[in-house]
Backbone as CSV, one residue per row, in Angstrom:
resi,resn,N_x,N_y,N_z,CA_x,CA_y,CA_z,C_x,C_y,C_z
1,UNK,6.140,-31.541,29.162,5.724,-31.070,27.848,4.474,-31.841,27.411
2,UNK,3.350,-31.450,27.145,1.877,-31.850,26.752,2.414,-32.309,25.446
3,UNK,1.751,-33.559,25.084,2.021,-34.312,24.090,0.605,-33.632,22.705
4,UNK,0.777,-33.165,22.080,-0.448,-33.138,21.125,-1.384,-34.158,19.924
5,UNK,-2.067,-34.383,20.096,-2.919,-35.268,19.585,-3.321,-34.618,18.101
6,UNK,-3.740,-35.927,17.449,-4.387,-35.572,15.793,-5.775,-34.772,16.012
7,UNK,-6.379,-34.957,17.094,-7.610,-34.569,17.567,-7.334,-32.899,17.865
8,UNK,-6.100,-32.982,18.417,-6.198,-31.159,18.873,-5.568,-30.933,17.866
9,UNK,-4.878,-31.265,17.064,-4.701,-30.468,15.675,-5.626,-30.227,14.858
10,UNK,-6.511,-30.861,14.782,-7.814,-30.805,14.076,-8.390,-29.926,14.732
11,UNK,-8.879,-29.498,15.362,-9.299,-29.033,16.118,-8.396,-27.518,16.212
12,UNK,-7.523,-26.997,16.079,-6.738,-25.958,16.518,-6.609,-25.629,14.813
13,UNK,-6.620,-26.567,13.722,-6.840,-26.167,12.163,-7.683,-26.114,12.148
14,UNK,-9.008,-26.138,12.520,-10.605,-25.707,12.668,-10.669,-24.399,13.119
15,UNK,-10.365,-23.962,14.381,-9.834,-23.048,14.493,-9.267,-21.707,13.858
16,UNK,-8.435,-22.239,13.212,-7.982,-21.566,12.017,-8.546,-20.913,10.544
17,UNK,-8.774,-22.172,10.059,-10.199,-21.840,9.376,-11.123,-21.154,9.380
18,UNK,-11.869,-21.239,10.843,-13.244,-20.523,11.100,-12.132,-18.928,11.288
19,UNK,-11.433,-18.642,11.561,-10.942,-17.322,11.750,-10.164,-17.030,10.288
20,UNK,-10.193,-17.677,9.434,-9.918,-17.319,7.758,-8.430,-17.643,8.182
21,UNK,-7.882,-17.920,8.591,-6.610,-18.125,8.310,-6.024,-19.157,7.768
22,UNK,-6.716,-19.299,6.448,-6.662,-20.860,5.403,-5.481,-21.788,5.156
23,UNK,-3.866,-20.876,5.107,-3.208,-21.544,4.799,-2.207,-22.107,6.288
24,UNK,-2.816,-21.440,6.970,-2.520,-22.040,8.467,-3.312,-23.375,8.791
25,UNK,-4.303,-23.045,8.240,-4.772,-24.250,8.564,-5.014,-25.509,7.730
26,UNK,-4.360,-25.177,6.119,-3.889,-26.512,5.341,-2.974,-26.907,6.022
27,UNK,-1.925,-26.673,6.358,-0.485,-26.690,6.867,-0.720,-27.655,8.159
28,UNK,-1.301,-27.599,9.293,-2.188,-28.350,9.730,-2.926,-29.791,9.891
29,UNK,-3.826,-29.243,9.181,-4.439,-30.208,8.591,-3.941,-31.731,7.350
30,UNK,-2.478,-31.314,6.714,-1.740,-32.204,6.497,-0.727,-32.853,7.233
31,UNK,-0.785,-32.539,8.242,0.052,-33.309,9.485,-1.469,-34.108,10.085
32,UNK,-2.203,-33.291,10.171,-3.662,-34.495,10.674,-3.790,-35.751,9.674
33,UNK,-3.553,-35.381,8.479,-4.166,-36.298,7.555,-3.365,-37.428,7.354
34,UNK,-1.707,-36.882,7.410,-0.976,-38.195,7.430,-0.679,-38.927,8.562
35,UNK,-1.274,-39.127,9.645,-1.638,-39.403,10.666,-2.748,-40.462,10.466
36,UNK,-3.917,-39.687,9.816,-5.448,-40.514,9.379,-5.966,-40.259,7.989
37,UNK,-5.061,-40.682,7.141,-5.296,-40.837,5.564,-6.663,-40.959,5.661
38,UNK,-7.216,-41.689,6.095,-8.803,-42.068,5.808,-9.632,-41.745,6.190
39,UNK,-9.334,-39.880,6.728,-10.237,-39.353,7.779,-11.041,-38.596,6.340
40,UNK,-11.894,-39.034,6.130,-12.490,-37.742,5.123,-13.145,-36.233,5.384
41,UNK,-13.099,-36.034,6.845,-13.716,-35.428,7.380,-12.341,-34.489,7.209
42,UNK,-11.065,-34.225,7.791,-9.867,-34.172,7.491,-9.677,-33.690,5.946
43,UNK,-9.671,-34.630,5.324,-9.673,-34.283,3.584,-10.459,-33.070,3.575
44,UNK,-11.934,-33.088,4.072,-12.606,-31.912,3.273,-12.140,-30.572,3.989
45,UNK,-11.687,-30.807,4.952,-11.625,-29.527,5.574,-10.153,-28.752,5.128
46,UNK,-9.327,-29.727,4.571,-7.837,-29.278,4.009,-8.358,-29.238,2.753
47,UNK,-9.379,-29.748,1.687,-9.953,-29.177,0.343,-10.559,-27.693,0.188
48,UNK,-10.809,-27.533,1.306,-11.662,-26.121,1.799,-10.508,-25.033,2.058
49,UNK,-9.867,-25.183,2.916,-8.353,-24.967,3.444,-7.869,-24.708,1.688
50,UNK,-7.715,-25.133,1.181,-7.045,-25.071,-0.126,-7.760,-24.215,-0.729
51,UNK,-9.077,-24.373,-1.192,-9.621,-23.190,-1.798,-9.604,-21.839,-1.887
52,UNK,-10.011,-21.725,-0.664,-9.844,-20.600,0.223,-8.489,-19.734,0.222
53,UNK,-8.006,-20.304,0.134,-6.235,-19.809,0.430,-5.792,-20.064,-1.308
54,UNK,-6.823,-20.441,-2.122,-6.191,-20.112,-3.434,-5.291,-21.679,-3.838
55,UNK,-5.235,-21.912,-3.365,-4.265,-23.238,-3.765,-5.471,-24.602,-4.646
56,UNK,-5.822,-24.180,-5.933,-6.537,-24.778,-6.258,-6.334,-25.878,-6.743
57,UNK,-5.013,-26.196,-7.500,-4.671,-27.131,-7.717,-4.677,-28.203,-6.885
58,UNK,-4.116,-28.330,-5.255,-4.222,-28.713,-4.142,-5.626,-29.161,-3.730
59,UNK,-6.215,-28.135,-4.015,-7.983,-28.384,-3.631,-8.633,-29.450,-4.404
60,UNK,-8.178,-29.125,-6.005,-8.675,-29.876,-7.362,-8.228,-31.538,-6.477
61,UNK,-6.979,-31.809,-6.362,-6.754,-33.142,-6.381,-7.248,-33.731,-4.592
62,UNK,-7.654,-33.108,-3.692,-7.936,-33.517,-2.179,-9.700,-34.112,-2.793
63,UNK,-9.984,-32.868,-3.355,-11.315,-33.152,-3.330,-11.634,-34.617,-4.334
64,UNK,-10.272,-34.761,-5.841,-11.056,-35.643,-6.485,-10.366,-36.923,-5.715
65,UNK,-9.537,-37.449,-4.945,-9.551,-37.932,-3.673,-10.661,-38.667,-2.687
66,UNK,-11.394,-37.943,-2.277,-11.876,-37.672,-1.538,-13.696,-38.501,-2.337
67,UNK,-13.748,-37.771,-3.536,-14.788,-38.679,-4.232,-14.164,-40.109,-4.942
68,UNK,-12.873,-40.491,-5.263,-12.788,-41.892,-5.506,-13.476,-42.545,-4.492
69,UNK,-13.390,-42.129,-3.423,-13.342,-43.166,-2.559,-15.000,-43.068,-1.526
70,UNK,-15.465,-41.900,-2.179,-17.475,-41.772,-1.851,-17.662,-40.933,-2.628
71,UNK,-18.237,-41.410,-3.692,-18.516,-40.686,-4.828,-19.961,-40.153,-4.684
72,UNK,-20.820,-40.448,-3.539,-21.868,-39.807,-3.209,-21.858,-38.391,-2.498
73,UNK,-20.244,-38.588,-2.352,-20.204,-36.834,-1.326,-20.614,-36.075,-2.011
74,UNK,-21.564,-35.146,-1.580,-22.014,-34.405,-2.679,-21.509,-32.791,-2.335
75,UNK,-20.894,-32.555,-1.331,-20.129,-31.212,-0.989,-19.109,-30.983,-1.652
76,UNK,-18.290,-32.579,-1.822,-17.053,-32.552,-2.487,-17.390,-32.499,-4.115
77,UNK,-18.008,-32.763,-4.335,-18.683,-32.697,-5.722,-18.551,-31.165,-5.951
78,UNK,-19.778,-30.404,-5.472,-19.899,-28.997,-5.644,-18.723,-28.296,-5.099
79,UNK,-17.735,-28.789,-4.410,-16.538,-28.088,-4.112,-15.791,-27.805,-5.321
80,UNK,-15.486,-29.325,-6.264,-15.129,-29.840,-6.823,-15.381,-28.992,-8.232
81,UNK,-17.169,-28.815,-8.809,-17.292,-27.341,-9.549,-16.448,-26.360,-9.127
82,UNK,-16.730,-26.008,-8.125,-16.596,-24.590,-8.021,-15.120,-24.508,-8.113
83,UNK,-14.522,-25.239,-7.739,-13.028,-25.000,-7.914,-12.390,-25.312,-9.354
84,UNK,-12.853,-25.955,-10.058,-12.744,-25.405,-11.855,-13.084,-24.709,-12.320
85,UNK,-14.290,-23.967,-12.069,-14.751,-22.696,-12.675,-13.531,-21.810,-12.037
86,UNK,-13.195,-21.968,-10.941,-12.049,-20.994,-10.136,-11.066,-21.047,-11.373
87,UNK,-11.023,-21.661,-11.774,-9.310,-22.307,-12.805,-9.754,-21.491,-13.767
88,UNK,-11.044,-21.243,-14.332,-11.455,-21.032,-15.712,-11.357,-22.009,-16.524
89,UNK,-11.714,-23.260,-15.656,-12.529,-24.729,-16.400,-13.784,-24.603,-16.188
90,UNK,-14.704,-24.228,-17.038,-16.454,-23.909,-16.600,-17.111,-25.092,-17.620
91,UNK,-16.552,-25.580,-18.407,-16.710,-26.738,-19.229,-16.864,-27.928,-18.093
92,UNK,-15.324,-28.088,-17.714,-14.785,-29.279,-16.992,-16.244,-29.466,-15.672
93,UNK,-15.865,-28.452,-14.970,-17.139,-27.768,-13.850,-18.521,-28.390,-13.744
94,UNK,-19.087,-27.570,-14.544,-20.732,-27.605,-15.392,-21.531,-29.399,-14.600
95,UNK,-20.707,-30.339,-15.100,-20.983,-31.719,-14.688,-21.037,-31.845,-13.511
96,UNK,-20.249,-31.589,-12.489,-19.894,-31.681,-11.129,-21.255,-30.770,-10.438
97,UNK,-21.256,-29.555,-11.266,-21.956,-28.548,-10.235,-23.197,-29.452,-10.629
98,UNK,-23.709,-29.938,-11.946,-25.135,-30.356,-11.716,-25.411,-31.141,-11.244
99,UNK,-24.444,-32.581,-11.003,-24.493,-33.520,-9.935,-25.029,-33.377,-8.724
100,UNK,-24.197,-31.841,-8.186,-24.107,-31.926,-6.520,-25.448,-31.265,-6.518
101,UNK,-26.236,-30.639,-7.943,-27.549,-29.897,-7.593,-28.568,-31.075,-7.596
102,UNK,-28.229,-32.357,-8.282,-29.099,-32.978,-8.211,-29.586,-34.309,-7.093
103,UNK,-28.060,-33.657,-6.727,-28.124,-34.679,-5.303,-28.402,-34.175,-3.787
104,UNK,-28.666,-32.984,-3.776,-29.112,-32.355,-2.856,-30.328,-31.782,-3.126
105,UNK,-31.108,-31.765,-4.454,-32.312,-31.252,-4.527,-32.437,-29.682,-4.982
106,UNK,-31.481,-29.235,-4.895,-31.184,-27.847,-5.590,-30.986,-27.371,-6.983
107,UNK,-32.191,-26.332,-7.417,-31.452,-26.257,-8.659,-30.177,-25.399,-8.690
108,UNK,-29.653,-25.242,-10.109,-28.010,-24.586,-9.662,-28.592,-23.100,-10.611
C-alpha cells in the first residue's frame, strides 16, 4: 500500500481546484494544513478553496490568519475584500481592497 505524502495531497487538492472542484479540495487541503500549520502557501489555497465553494466565513477567517502572520500578503488582503463584499460587508471590504491596490500598484 503506497504511503501518501502532504506533498501529494497538495498536489492532488491543486488538482482539484484547477478542475473547480472547490470543496474537494478544501477538504484536502485541511488534512495538508494540519500536517504544516505554517505552510501559507497551503492556507491560501484552502482560502481560495473556501471562496469558491461559498464557504465564506471559512475563507473570512484562513485568510485573516494568514495576514496576522504577513501582513504584507497582498493577495490575501484582496482576497480578504473581496470576500466581505461577498457577505455584503462593502464597508468592512473598501480598506482591504485599497490596501491590496496600493500594494501592488493597481488602481481598484
Amino acid at each position: 500500500m503506497a504511503v501518501t505524502t502532504a506533498a501529494d495531497e497538495y498536489r492532488l487538492a491543486t488538482f482539484h481546484f484547477e478542475s473547480k472542484a472547490y470543496a474537494d479540495a478544501a477538504r484536502m487541503l485541511e488534512g495538508v494544513l494540519a500536517e504544516e500549520p505554517a505552510n501559507l502557501s497551503v492556507r491560501l489555497l484552502l482560502a481560495r478553496s473556501y471562496y469558491h465553494s461559498a464557504q465564506l466565513g471559512r475563507a473570512e477567517a484562513e485568510l485573516l490568519r494568514i495576514l496576522d502572520t504577513d501582513p504584507a500578503e497582498d493577495y490575501a488582503r484582496l482576497m480578504l475584500g473581496r470576500t466581505l463584499e461577498r457577505q455584503g460587508r462593502a464597508e468592512e471590504a473598501r480598506p482591504h481592497l485599497r490596501l491590496a491596490a496600493a500594494m501592488t500598484g493597481e488602481s481598484r
